[in-house]
TIRO-2110 file (N, C-alpha, C; in Angstrom, 1 decimal):
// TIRO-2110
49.6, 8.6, 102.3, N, 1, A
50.7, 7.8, 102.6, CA, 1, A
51.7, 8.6, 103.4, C, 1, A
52.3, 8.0, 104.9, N, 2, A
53.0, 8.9, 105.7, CA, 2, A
54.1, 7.8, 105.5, C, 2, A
55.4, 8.8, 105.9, N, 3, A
56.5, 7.9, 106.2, CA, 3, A
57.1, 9.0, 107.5, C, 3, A
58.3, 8.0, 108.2, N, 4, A
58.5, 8.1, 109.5, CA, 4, A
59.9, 9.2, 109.0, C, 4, A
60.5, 10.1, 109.7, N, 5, A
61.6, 11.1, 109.6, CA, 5, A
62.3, 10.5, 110.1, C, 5, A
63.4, 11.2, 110.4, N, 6, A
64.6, 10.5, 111.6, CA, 6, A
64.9, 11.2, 112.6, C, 6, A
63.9, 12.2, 112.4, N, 7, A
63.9, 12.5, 114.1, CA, 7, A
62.3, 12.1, 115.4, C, 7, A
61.9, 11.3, 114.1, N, 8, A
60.6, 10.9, 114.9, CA, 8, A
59.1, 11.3, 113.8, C, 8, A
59.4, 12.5, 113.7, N, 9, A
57.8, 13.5, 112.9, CA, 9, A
57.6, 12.4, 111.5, C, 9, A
56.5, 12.7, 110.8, N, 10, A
56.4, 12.1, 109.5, CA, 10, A
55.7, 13.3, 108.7, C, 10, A
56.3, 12.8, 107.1, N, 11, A
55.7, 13.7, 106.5, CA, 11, A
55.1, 13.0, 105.6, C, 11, A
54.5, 13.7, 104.6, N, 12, A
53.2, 12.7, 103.9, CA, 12, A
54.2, 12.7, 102.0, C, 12, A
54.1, 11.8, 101.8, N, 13, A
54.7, 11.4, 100.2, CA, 13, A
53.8, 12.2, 99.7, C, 13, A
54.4, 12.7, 98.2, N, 14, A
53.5, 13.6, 97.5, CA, 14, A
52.9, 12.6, 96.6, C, 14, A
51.5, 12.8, 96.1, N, 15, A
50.8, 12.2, 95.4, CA, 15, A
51.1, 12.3, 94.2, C, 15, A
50.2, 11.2, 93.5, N, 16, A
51.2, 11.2, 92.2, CA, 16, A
51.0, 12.1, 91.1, C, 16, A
51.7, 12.2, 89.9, N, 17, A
52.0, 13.2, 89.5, CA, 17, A
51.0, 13.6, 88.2, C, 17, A
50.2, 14.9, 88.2, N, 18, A
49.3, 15.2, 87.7, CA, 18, A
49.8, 16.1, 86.3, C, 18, A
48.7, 15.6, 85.1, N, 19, A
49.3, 16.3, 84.1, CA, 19, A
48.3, 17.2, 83.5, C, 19, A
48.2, 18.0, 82.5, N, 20, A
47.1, 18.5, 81.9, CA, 20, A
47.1, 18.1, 80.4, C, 20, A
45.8, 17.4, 80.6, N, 21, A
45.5, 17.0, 78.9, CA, 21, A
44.5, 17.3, 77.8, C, 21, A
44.4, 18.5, 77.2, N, 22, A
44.1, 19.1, 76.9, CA, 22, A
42.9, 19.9, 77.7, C, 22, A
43.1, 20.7, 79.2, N, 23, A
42.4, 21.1, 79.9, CA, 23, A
41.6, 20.2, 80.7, C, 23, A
41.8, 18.8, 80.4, N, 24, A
41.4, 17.9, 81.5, CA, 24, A
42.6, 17.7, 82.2, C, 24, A
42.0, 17.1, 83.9, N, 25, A
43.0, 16.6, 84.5, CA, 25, A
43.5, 15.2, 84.3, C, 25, A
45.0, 14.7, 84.4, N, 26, A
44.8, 13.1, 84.0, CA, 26, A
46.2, 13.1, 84.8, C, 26, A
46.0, 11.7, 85.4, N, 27, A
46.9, 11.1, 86.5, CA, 27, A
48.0, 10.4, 86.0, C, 27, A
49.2, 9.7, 86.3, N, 28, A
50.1, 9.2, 85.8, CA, 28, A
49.7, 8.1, 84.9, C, 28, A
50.0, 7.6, 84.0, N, 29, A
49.6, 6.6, 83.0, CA, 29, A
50.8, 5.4, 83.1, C, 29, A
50.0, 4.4, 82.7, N, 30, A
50.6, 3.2, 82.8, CA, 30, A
51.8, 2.9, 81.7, C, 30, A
52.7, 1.8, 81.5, N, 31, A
53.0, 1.9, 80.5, CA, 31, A
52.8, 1.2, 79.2, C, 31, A
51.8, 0.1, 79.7, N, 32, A
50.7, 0.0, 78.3, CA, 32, A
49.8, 1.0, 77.5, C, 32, A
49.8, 1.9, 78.5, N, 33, A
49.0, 3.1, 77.7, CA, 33, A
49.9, 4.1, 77.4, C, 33, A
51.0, 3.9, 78.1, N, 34, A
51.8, 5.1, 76.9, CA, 34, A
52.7, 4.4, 75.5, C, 34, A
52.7, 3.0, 75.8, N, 35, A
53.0, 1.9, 74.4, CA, 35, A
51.9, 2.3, 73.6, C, 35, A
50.8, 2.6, 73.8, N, 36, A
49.6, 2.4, 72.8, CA, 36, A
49.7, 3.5, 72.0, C, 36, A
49.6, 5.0, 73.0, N, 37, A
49.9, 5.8, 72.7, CA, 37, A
50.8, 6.9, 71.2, C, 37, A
52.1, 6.0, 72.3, N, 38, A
53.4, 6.0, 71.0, CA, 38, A
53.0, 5.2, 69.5, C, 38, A
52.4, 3.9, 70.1, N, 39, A
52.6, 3.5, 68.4, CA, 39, A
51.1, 4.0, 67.5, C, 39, A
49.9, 4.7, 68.4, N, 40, A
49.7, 5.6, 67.4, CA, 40, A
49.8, 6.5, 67.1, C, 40, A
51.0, 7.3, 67.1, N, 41, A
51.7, 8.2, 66.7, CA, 41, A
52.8, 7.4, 65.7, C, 41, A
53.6, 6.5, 66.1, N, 42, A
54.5, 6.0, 65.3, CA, 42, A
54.3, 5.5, 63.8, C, 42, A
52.5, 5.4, 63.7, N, 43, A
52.2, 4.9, 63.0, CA, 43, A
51.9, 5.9, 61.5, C, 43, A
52.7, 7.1, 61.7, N, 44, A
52.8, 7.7, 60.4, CA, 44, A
54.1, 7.8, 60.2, C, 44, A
54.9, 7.1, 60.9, N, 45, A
56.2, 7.1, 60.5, CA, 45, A
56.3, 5.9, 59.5, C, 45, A
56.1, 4.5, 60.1, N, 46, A
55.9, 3.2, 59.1, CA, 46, A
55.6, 3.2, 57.6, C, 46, A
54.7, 3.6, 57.5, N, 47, A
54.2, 3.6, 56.1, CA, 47, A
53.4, 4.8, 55.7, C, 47, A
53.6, 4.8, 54.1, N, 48, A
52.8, 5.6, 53.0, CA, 48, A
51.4, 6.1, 53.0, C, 48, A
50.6, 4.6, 53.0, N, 49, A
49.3, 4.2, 52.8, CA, 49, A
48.4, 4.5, 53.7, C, 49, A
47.2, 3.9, 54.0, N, 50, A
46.3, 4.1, 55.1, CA, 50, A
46.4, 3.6, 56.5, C, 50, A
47.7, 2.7, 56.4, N, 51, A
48.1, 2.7, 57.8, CA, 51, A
47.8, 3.4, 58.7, C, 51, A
48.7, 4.8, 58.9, N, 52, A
48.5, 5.7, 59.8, CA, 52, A
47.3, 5.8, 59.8, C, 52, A
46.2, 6.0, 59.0, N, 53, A
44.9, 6.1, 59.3, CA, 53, A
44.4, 5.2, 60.3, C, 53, A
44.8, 3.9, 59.8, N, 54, A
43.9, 2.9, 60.4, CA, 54, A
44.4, 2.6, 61.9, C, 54, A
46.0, 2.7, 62.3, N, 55, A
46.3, 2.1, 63.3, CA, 55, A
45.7, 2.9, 64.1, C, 55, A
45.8, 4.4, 64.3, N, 56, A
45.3, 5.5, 65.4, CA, 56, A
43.7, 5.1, 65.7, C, 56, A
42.8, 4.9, 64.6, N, 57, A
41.3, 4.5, 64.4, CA, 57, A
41.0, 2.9, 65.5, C, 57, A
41.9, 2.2, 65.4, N, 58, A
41.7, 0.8, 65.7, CA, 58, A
42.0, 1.2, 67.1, C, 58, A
43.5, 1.8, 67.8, N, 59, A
43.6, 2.1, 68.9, CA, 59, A
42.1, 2.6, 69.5, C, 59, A
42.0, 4.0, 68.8, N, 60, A
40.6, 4.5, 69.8, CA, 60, A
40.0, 4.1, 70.2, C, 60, A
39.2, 3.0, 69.2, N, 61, A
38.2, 2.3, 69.4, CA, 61, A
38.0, 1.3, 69.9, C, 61, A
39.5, 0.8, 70.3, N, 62, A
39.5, -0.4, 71.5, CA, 62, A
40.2, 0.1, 72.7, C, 62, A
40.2, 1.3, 73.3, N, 63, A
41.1, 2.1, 74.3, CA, 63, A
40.0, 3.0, 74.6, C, 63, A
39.1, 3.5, 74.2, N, 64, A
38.5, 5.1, 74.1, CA, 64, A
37.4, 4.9, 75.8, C, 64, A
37.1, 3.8, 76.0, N, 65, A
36.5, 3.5, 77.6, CA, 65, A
37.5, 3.3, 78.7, C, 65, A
38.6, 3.0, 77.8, N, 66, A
39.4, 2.3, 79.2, CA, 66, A
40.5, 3.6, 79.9, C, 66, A
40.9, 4.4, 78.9, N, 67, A
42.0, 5.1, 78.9, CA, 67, A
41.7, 6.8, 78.3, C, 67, A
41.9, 7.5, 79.2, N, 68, A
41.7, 8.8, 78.4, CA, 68, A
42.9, 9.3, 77.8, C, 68, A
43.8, 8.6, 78.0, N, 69, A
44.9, 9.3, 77.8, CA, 69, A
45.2, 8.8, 76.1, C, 69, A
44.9, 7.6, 76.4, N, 70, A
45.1, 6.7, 75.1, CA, 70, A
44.1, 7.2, 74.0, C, 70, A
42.9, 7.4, 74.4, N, 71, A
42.1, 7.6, 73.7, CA, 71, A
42.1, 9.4, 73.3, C, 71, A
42.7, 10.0, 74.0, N, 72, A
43.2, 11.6, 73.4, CA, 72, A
44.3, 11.6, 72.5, C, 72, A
45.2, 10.8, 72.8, N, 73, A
46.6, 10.6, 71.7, CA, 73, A
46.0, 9.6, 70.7, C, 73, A
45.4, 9.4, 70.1, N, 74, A
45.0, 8.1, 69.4, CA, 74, A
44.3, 9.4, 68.2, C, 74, A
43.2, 9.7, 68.7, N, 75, A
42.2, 11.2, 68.5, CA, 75, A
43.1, 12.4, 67.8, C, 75, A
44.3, 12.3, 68.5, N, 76, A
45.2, 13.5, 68.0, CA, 76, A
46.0, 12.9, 67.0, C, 76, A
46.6, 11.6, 66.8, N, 77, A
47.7, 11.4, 65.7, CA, 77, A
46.6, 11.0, 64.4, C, 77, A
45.3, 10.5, 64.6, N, 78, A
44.1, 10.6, 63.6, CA, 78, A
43.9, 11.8, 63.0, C, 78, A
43.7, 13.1, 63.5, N, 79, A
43.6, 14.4, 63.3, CA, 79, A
44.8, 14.6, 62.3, C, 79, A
46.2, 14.1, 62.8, N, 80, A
47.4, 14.6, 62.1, CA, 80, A
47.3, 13.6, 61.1, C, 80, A
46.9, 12.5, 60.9, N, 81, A
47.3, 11.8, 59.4, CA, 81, A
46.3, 12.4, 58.7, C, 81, A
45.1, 12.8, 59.2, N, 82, A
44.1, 12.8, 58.1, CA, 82, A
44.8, 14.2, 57.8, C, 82, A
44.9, 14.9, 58.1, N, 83, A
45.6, 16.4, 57.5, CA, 83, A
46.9, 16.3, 56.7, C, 83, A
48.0, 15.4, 57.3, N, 84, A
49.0, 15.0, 56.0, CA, 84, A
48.4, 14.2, 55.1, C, 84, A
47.2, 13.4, 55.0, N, 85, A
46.9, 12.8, 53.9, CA, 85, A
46.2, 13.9, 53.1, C, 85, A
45.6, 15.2, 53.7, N, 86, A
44.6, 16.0, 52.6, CA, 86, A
46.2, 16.8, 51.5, C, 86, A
47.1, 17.1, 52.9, N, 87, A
48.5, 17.9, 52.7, CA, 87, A
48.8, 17.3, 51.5, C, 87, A
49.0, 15.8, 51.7, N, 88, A
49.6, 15.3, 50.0, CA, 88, A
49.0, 15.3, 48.9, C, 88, A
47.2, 15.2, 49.1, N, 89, A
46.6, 15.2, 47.7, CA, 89, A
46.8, 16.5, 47.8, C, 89, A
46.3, 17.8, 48.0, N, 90, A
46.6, 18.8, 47.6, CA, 90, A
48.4, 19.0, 46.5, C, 90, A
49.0, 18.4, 47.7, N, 91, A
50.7, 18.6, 46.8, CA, 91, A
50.3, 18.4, 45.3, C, 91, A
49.7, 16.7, 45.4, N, 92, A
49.3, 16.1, 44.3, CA, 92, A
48.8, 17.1, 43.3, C, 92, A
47.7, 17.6, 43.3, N, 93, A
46.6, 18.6, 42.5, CA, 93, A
47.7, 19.4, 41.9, C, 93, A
48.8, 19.6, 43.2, N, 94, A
49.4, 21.0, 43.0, CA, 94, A
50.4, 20.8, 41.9, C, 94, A
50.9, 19.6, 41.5, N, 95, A
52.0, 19.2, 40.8, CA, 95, A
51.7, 19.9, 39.5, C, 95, A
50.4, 19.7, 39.1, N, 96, A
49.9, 20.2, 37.5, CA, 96, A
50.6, 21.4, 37.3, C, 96, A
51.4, 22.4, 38.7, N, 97, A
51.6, 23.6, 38.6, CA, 97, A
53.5, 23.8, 39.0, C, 97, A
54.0, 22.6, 38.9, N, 98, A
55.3, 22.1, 39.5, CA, 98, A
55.5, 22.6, 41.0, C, 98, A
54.9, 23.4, 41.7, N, 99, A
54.8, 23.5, 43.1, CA, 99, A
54.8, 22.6, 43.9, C, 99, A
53.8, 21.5, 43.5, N, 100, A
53.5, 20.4, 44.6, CA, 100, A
54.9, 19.5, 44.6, C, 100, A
55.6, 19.6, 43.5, N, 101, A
56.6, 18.7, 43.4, CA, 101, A
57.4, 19.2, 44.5, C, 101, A
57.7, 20.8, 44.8, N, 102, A
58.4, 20.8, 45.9, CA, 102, A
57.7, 20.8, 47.3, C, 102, A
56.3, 20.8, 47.6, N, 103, A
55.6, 21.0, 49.2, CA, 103, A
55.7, 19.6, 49.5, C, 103, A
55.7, 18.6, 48.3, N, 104, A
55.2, 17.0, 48.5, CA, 104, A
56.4, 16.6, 49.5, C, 104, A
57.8, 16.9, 49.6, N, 105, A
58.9, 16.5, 50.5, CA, 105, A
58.9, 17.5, 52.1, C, 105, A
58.3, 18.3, 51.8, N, 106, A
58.5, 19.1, 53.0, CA, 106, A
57.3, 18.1, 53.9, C, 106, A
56.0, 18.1, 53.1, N, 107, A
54.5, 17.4, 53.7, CA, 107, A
55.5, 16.4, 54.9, C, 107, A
56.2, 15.5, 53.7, N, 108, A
56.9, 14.1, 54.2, CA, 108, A
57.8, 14.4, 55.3, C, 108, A
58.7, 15.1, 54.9, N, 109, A
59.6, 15.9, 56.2, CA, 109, A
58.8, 15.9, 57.6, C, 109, A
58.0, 16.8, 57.7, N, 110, A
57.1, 17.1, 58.8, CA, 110, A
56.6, 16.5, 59.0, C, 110, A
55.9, 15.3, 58.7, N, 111, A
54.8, 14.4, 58.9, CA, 111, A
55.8, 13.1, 59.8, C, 111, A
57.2, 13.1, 59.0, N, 112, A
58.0, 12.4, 60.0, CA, 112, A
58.4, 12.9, 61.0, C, 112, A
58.8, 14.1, 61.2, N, 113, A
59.7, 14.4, 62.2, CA, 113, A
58.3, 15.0, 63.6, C, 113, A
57.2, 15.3, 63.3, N, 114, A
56.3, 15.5, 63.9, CA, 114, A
55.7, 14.5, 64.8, C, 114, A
55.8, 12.8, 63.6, N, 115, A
55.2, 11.6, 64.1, CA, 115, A
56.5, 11.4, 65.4, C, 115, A
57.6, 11.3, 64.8, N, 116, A
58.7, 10.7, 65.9, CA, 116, A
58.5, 11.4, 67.6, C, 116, A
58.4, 12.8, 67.5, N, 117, A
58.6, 13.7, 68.4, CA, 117, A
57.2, 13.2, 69.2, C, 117, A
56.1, 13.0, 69.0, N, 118, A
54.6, 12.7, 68.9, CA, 118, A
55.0, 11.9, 70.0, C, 118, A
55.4, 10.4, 69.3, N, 119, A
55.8, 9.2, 69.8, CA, 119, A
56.9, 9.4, 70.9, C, 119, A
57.8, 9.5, 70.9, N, 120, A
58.6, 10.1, 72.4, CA, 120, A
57.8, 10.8, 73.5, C, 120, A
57.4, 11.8, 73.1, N, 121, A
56.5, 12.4, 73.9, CA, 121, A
55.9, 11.6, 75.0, C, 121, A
54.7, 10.7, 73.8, N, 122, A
53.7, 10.0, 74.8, CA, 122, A
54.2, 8.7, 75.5, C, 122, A
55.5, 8.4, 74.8, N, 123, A
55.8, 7.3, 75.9, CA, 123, A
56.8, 7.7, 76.9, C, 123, A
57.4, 9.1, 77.0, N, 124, A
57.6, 9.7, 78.5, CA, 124, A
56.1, 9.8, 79.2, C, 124, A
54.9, 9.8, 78.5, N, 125, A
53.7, 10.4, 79.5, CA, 125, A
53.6, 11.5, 79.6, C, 125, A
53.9, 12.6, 78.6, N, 126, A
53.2, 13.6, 78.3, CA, 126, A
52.1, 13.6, 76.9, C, 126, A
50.9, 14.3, 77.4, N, 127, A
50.3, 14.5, 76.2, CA, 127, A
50.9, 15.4, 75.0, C, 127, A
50.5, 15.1, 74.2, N, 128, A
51.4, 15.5, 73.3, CA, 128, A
50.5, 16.6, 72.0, C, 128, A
50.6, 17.5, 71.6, N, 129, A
49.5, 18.2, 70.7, CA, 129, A
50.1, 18.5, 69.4, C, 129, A
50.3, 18.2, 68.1, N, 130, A
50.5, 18.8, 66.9, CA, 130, A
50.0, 20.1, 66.7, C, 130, A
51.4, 21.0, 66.3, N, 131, A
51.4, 22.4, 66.0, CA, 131, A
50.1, 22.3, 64.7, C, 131, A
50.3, 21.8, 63.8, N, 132, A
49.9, 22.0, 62.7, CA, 132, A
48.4, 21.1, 61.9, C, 132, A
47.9, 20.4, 63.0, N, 133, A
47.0, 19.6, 62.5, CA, 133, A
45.3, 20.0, 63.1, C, 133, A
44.6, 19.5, 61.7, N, 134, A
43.2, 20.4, 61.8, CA, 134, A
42.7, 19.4, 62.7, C, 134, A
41.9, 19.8, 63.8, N, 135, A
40.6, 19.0, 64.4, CA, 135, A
39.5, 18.4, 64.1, C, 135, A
39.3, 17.5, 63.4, N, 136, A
38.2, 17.1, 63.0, CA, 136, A
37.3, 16.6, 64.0, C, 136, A
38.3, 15.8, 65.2, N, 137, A
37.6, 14.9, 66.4, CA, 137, A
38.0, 15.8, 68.0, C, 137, A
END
């Protein structure tokens, strides 16, 4: 794409803006896919239960052809609930020892402030990676 100068010459628009997602290349993203993105991330902020499991699960699996971007952030906030969910039964186990009573609010702490940060992230369109979450996928 050229456009005209004002003294005659043309220079060429720069292309659009390239990101790295986890060592792949990935091109600017729409904003349906950074909507999708964000709410599965947001989706360990909502609720307790298997939610967060499920919303990130459901995204993939109806995004994982169409979108890489969606389907990496989807992949990654799944990684992070399944690991605050192992984080809490552990707390749990751990209570028998009054320990878990205090790791059980930090788990929750982090699992929020992680999810929020997550979600902002990918709806500016950056990929986004949790410091603290095991890989499963």
């Amino acid at each position: 794409m050229t456009n005209e100068m004002e003294d005659g010459g043309e220079w060429e628009a720069p292309a659009r803006e390239e990101a790295l997602l986890h060592g792949e290349l990935l091109t600017e993203t729409t904003s349906e896919e950074r909507t999708l993105a964000a709410v599965a991330h947001a989706s360990g902020v909502v609720s307790s239960t298997l939610l967060p499991l499920l919303v990130p699960l459901v995204i993939y699996f109806l995004k994982k052809d169409e979108s890489r971007f969606v389907a990496s952030q989807a992949k990654e906030a799944l990684n992070f609930q399944i690991t605050i969910f192992l984080a809490v039964v552990l707390c749990l186990f751990l209570m028998i020892i009054v320990i878990g009573a205090f790791l059980l609010p930090v788990v929750g702490l982090a699992s929020l402030i992680f999810s929020i940060v997550a979600a902002i992230k990918t709806y500016e369109g950056k990929p986004y990676r949790y410091p603290i979450a095991i890989r499963f996928f």
